[in-house]
VEXLO-937868 format. One record per residue (C-alpha): x, y, z; residue number from 1. Coordinates in Angstrom, 2 decimals, decimal comma, padded with zeros to 5 digits, m for minus. Layout:
+---------+---------+---------+-----+
|       u |       v |       w | num |
+---------+---------+---------+-----+
|       X |       Y |       Z | NUM |
...
+---------+---------+---------+-----+
//
This chain:
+---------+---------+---------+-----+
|       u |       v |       w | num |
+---------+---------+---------+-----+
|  000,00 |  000,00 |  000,00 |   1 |
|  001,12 |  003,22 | m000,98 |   2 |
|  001,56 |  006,03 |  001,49 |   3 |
| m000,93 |  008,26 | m000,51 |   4 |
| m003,65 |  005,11 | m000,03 |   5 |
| m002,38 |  004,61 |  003,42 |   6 |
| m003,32 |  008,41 |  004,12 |   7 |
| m006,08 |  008,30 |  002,52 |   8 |
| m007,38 |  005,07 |  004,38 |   9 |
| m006,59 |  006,54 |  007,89 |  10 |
| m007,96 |  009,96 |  006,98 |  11 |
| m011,13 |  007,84 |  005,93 |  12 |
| m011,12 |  006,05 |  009,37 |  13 |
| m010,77 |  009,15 |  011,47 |  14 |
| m013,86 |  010,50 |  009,57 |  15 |
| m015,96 |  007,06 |  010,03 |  16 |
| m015,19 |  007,23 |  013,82 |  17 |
| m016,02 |  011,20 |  014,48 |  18 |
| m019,35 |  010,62 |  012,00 |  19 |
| m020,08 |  007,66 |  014,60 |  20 |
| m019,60 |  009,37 |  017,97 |  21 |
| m021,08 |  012,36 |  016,82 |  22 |
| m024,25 |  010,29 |  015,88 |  23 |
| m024,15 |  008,95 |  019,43 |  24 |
| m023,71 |  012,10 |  021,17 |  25 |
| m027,02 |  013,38 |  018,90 |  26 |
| m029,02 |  010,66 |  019,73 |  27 |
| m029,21 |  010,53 |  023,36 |  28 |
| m031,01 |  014,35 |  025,01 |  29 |
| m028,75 |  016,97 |  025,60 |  30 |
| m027,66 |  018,70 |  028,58 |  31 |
| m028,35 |  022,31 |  028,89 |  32 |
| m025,55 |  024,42 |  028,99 |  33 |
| m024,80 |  026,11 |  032,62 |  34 |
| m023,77 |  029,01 |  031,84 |  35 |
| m025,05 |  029,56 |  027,81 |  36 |
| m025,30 |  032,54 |  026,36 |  37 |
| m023,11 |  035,17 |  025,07 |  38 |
| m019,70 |  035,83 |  025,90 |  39 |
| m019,29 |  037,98 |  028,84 |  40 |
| m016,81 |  041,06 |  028,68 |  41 |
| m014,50 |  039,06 |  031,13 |  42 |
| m014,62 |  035,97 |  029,13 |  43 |
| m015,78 |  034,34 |  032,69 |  44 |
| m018,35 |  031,78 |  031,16 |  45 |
| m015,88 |  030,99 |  028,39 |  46 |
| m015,17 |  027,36 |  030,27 |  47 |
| m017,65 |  026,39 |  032,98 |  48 |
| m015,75 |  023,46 |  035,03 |  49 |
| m018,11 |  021,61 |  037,55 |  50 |
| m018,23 |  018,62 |  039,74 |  51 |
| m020,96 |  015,81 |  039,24 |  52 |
| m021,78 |  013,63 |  041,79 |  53 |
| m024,05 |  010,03 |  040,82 |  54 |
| m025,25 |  008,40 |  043,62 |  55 |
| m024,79 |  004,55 |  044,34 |  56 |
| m025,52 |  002,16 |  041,36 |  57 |
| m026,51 | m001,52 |  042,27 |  58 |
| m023,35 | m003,07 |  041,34 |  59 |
| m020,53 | m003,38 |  043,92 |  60 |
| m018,05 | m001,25 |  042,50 |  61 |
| m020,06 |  001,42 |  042,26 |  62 |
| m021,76 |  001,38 |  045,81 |  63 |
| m019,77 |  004,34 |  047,14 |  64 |
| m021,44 |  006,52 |  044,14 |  65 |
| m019,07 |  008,07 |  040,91 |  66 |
| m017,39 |  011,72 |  040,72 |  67 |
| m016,65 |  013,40 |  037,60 |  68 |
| m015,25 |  016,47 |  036,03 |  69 |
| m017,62 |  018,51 |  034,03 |  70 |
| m016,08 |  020,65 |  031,44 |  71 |
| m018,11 |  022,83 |  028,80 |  72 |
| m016,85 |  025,55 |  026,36 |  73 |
| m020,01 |  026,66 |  024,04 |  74 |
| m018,52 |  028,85 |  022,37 |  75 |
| m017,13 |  026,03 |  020,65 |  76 |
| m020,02 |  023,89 |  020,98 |  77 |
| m017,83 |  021,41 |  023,73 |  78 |
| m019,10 |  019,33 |  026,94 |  79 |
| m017,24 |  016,81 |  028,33 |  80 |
| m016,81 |  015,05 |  031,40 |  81 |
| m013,64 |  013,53 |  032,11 |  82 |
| m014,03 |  009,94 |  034,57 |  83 |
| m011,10 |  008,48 |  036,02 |  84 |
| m012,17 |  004,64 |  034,46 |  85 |
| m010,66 |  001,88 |  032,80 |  86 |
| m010,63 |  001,71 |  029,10 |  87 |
| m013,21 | m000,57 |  027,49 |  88 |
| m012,45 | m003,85 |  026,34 |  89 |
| m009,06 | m003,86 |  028,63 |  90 |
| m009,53 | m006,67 |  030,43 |  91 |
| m012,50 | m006,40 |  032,46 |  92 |
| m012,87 | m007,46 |  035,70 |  93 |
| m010,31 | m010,21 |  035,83 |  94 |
| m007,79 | m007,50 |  035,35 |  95 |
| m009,26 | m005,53 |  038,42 |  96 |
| m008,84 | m008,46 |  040,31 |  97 |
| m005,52 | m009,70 |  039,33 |  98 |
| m004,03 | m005,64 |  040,01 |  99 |
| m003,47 | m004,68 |  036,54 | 100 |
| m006,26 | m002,19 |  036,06 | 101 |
| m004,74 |  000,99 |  033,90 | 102 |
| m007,27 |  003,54 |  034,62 | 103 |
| m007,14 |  006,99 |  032,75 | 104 |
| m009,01 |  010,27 |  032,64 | 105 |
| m011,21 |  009,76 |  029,91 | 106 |
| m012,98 |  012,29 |  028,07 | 107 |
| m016,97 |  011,13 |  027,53 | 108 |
| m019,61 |  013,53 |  025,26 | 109 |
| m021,75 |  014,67 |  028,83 | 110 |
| m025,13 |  013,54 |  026,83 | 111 |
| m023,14 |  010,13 |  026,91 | 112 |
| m022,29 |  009,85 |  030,60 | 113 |
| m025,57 |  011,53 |  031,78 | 114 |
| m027,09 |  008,97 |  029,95 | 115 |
| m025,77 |  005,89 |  031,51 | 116 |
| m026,94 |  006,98 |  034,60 | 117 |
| m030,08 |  007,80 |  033,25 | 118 |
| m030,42 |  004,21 |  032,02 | 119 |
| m029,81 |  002,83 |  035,52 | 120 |
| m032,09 |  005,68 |  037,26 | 121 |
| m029,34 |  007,01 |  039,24 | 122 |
| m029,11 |  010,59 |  040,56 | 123 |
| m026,46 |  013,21 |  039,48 | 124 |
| m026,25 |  016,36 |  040,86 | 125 |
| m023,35 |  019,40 |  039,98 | 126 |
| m021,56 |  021,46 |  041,70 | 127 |
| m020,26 |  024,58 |  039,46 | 128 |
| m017,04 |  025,30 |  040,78 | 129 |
| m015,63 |  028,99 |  041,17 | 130 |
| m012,29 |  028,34 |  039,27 | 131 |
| m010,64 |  031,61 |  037,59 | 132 |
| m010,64 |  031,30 |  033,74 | 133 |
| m006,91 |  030,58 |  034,00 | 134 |
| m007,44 |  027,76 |  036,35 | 135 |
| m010,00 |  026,32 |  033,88 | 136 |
| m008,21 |  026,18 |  031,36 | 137 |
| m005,13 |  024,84 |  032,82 | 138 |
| m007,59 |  022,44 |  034,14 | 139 |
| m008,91 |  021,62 |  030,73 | 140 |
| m005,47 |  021,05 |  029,17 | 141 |
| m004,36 |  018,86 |  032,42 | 142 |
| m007,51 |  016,33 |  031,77 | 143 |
| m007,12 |  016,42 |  027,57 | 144 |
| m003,25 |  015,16 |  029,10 | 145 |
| m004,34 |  012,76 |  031,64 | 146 |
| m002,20 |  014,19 |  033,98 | 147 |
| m002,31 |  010,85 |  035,97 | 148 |
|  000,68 |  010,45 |  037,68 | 149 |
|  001,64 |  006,37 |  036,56 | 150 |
|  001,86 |  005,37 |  040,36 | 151 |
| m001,79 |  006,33 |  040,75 | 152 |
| m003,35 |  004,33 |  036,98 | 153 |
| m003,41 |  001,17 |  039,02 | 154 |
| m007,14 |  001,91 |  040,12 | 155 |
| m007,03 |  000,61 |  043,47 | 156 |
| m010,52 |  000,80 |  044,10 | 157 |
| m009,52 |  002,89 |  047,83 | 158 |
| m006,74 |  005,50 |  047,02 | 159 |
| m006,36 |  005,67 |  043,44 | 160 |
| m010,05 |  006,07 |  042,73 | 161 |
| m012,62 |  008,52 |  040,99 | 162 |
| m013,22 |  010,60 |  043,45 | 163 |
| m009,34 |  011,11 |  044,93 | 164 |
| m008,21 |  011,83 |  041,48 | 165 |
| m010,51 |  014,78 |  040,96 | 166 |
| m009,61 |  016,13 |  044,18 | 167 |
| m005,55 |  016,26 |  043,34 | 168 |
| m006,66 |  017,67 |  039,58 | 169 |
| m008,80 |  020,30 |  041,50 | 170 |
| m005,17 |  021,42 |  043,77 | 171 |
| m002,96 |  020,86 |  041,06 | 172 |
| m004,27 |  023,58 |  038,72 | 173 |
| m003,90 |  025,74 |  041,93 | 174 |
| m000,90 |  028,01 |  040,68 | 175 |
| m000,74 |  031,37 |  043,04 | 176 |
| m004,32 |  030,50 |  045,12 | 177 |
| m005,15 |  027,54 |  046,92 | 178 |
| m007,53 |  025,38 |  048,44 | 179 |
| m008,64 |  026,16 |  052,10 | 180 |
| m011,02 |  023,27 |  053,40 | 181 |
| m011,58 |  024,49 |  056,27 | 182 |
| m011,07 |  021,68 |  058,35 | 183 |
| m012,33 |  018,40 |  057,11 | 184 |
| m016,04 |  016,79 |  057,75 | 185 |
| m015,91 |  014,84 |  060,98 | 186 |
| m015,79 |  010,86 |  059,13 | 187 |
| m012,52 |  012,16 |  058,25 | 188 |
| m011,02 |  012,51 |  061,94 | 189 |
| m011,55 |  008,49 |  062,16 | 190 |
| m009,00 |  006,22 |  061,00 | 191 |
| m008,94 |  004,64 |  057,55 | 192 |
| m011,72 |  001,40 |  058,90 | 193 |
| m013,72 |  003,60 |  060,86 | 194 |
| m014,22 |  006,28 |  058,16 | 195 |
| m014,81 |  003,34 |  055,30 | 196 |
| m017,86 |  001,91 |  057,78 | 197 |
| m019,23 |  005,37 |  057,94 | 198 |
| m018,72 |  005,86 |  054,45 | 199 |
| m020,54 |  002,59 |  053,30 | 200 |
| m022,90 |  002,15 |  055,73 | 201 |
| m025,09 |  001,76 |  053,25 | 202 |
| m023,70 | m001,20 |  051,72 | 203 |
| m023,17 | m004,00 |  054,20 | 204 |
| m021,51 | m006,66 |  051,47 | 205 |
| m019,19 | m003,67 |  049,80 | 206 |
| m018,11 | m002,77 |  053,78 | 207 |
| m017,06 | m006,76 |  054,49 | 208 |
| m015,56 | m007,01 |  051,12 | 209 |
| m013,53 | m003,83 |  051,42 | 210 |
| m012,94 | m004,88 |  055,35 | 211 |
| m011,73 | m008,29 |  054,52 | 212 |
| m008,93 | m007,06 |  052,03 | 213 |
| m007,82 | m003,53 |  053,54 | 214 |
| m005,53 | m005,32 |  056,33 | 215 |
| m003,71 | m003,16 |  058,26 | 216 |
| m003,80 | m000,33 |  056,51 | 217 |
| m007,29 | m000,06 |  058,36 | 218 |
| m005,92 |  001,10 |  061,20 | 219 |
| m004,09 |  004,13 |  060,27 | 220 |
| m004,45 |  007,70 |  058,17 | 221 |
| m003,91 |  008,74 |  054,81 | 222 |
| m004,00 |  011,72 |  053,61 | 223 |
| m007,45 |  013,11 |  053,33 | 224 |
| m007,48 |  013,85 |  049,79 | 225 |
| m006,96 |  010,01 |  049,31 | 226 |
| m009,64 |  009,03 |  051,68 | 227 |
| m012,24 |  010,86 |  049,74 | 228 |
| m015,40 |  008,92 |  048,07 | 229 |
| m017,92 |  010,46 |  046,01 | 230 |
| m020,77 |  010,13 |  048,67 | 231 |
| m018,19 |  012,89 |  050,64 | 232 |
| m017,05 |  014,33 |  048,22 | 233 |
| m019,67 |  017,30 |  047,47 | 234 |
| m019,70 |  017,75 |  051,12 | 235 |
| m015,79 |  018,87 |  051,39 | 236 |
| m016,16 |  020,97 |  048,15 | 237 |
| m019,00 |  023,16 |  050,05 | 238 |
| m017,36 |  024,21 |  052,82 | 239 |
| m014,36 |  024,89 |  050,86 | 240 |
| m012,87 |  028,29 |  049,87 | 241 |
| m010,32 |  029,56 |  046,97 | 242 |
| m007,69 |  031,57 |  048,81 | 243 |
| m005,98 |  034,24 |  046,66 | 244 |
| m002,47 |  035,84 |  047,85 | 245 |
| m003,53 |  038,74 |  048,78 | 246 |
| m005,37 |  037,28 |  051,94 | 247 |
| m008,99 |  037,54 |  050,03 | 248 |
| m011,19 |  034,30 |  049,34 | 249 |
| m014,14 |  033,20 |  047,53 | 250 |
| m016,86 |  029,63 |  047,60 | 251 |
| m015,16 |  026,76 |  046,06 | 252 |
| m019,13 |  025,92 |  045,20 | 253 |
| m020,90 |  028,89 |  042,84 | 254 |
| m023,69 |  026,88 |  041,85 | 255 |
| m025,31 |  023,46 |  042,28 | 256 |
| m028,50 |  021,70 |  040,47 | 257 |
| m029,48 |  018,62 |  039,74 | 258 |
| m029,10 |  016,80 |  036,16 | 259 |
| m030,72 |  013,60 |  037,07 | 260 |
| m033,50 |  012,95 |  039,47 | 261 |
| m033,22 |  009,52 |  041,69 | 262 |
| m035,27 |  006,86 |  039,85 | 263 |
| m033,70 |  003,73 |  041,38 | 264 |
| m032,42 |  004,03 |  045,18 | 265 |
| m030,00 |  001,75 |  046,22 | 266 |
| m031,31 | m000,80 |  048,08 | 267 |
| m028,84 | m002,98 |  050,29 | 268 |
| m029,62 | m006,74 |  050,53 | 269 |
| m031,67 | m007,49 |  053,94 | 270 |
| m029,29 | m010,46 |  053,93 | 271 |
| m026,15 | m009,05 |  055,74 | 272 |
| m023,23 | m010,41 |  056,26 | 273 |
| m023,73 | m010,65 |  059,52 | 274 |
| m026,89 | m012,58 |  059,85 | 275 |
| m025,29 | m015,36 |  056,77 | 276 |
| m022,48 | m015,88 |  058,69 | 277 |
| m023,96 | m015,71 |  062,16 | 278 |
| m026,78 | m018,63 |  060,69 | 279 |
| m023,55 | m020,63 |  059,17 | 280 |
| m022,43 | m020,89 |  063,42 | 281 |
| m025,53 | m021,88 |  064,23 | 282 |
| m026,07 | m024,67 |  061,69 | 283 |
| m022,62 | m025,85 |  062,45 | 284 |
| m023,07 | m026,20 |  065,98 | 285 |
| m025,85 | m027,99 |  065,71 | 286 |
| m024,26 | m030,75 |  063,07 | 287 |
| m021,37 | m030,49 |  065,47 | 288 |
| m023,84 | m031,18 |  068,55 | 289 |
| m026,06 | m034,02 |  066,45 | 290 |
| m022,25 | m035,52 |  065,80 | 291 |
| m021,30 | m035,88 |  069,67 | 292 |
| m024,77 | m037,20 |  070,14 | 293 |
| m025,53 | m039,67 |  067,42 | 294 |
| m022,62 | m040,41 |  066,66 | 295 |
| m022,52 | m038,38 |  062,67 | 296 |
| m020,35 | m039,32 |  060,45 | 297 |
| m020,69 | m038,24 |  056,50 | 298 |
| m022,59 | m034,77 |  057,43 | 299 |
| m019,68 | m033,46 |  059,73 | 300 |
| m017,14 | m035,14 |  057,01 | 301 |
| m018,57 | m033,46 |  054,11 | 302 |
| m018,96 | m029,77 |  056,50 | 303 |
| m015,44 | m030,39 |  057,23 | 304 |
| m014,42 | m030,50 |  053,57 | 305 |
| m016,53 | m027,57 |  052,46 | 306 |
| m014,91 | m025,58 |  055,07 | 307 |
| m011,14 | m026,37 |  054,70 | 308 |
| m011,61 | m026,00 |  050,82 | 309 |
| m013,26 | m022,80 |  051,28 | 310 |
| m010,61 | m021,32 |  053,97 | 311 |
| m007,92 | m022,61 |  051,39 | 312 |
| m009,43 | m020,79 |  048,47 | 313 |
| m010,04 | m017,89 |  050,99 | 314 |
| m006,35 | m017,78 |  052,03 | 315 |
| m004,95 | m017,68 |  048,89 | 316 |
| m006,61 | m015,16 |  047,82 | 317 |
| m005,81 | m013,18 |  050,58 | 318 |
| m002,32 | m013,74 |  050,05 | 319 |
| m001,96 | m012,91 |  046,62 | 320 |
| m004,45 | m009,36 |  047,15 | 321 |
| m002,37 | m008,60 |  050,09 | 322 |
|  000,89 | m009,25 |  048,63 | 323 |
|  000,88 | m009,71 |  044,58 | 324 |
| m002,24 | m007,94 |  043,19 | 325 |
| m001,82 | m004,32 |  044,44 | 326 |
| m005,95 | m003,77 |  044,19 | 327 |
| m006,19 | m002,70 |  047,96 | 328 |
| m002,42 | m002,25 |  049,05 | 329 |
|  000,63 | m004,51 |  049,56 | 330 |
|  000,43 | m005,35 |  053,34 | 331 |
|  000,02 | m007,40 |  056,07 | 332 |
| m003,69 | m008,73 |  056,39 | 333 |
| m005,07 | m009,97 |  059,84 | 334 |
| m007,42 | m012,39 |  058,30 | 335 |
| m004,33 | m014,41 |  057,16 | 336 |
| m004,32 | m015,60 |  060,65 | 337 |
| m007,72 | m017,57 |  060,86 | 338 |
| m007,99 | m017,77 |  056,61 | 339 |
| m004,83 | m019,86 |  054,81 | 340 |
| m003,87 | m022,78 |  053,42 | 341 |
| m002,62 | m024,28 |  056,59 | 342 |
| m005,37 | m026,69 |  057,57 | 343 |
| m005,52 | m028,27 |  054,61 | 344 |
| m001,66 | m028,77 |  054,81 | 345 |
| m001,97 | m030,63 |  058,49 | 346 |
| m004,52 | m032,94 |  056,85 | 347 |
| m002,04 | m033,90 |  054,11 | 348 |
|  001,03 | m034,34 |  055,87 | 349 |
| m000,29 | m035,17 |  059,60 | 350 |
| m003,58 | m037,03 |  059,11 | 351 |
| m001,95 | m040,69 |  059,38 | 352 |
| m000,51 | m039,72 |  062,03 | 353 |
| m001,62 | m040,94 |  066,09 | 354 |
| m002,80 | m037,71 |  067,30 | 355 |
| m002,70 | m035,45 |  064,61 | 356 |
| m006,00 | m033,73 |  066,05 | 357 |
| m003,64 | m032,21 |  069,01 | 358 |
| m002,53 | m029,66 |  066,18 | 359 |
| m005,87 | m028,46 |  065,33 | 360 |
| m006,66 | m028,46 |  069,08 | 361 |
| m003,70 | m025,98 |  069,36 | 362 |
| m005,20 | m024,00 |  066,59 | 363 |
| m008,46 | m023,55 |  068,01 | 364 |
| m006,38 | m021,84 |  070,70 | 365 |
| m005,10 | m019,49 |  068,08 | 366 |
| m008,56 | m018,99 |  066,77 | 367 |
| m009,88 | m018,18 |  070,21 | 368 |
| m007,20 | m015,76 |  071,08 | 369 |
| m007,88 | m014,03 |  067,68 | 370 |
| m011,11 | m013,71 |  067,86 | 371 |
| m010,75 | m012,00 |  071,82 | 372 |
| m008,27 | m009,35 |  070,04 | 373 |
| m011,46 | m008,12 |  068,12 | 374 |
| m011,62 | m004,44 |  070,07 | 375 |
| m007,33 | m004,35 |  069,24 | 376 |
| m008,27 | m003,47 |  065,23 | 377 |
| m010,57 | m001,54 |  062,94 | 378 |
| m010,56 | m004,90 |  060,56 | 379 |
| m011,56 | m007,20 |  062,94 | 380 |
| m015,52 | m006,64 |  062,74 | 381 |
| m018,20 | m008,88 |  064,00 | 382 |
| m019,02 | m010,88 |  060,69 | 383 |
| m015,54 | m012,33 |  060,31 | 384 |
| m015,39 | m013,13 |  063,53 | 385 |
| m018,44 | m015,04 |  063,19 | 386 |
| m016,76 | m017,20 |  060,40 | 387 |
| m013,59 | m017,27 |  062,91 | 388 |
| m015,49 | m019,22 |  065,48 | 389 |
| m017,31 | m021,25 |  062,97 | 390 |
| m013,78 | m022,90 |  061,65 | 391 |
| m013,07 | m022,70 |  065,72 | 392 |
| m015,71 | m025,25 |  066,25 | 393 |
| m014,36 | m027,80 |  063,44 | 394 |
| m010,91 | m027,22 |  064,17 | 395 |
| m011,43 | m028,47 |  067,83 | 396 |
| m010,53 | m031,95 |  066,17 | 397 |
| m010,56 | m033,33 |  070,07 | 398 |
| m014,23 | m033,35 |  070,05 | 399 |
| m014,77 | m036,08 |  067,42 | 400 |
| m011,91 | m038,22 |  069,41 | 401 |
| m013,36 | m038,10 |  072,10 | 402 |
| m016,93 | m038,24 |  071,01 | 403 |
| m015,59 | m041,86 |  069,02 | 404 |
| m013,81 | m042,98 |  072,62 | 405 |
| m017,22 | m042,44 |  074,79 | 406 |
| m016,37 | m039,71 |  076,57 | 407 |
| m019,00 | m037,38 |  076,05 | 408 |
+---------+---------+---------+-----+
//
């Protein structure tokens, strides 16, 4: 192929894709401008830069809510809104799972985005944001760029998320003002697991997922503009200032509406994690119970097997989140303690062996003492300890001995 064909082909290609996106963008209802109009004598509405805030959408990831970056010149007939998401057709969610999620600032038509979440009935509200035209701009230029630094594209669903991103974009086009928050909202004086269970209150299963992986990063502080989520977020930007140098200050907030009305609410599952895993203790005490009794043999067999193959699956996935992946940090995770591969290992090696029970006698000890330094950590909540003294009860291998040598 020549290069005056191969010009001509990519030339042709760029055309086919802008015909096609600009067919989407017509077909779905546009978004009213919010600040239309002329052009004022200090060019002020020239870019309009605003925050938009979607509440929580039924799937887990987005149970916190979504923050955006709204960005409209119509002078030039543009509106964007720039999300901090992965590309499509990347990998997925295997990829967010293994770690390797490369998240950008992507640029989305705002008739597109608002209609996603007009699809799923979701809320959006925005927050106009008093930026100078300078600082809009600069803005503007930093998003077209994705300005993410590379340490921060591996979306780690905690730090390096939506909401944390916008924030640091927000200070960074901050050249001789800054950002005055004026001390932060309350949540924010707790520690990193205290201020995710006020933050997703909401969402039971999204608090033991997020819980179960953080480790001990729980128990400490970030910085504040890390521990943002969306549900917070238009909170902070309210009763925040701009500070200029020469002492003066103006409302970080200059305007706020709402785009989308709430169709769908969020609804949390009545089943919590608590009351699963709570009814899992009961039903194996009973079996347990029925076993020292009657003298059960398949039942408590099978239960056993279920459970050590589910720890074992449990524990190493905790190792490799806590250790390989990246998605919630690289650090030491409590749960590694009652969750990992290691009583499937004394079965293997030690269950031919006169006795063998005496080591999972001595790890129900460990399993007591962990569960009695619940009040010593933010991660240790009252659903996984629940599942703690579940595999407490099986592990106590003494009671089956002695239930087979008449002693009970």
């Amino acid at each position: 192929m020549t290069f005056s064909r191969l010009k001509a082909t990519t030339m042709a290609l760029v055309a086919t894709i802008s015909l096609a996106t600009s067919a989407i963008v017509m077909a779905q209802p546009q978004v009213p401008w919010t600040n239309g109009g002329p052009l004022l004598p200090d060019s002020s509405n020239f870019v309009t830069a605003s925050l938009l805030i979607a509440s929580p959408g039924e799937p887990i990831y987005s149970q916190l809510g979504h923050a955006a970056i709204r960005m409209e010149c119509p002078v030039h007939n543009l509106d964007f809104c720039f999300s901090f998401s992965e590309e499509p057709g990347m990998g997925g969610i295997l990829k967010f799972f293994l770690g390797k999620t490369d998240a950008h600032m992507i640029a989305i038509p705002t008739a597109v985005f608002i209609n996603d979440y007009r699809k799923e009935g979701r809320q959006v509200d925005q927050y106009t944001l008093s930026l100078s035209t300078h600082e809009k701009q600069e803005l503007w230029r930093l998003l077209d760029n994705d300005y993410v630094d590379p340490e921060m594209r591996n979306f780690n669903y905690l730090q390096n998320n939506c909401s944390s991103v916008s924030l640091i974009a927000l200070e960074n086009v901050m050249d001789v003002e800054k950002i005055d928050f004026h001390g932060w909202p309350e949540p924010f004086k707790l520690n990193n697991g205290a201020l995710l269970k006020q933050a997703s209150k909401h969402a039971p299963w999204l608090q033991y997922v997020c819980t179960t992986f953080w480790g001990t990063e729980i128990d400490i502080f970030w910085v504040n503009e890390q521990r943002i989520s969306p549900l917070l977020f238009s909170q902070v930007l309210k009763n925040a200032t701009i500070v200029s140098t020469d002492g003066t200050s103006r409302a970080m907030v200059i305007g706020e509406k709402q785009l989308l009305p709430l169709v769908n609410k969020f609804q949390a599952s009545p089943v919590t994690p608590t009351w699963v895993f709570g009814a899992l203790l009961l039903i194996v005490v009973l079996i347990t119970l029925a076993q020292l009794r009657w003298k059960l043999r398949w039942l408590p067999r099978m239960l056993d097997i279920v459970l050590m193959t589910l720890v074992t699956i449990a524990g190493l996935l905790l190792i490799y989140t806590s250790f390989v992946s990246g998605l919630f940090g690289k650090h030491w995770n409590w749960y590694l303690i009652p969750f990992n591969p290691l009583p499937l290992i004394i079965w293997l090696i030690w269950r031919k062996r006169k006795g063998y029970y005496k080591v999972y006698l001595l790890y129900t000890v460990v399993l007591v003492l962990f569960i009695l330094a619940t009040p010593l950590s933010e991660q240790l909540d009252l659903p996984h300890q629940l599942i703690t003294a579940t595999l407490a009860v099986r592990c106590n291998r003494s009671l089956e001995i002695m239930s087979e040598q008449n002693l009970f």
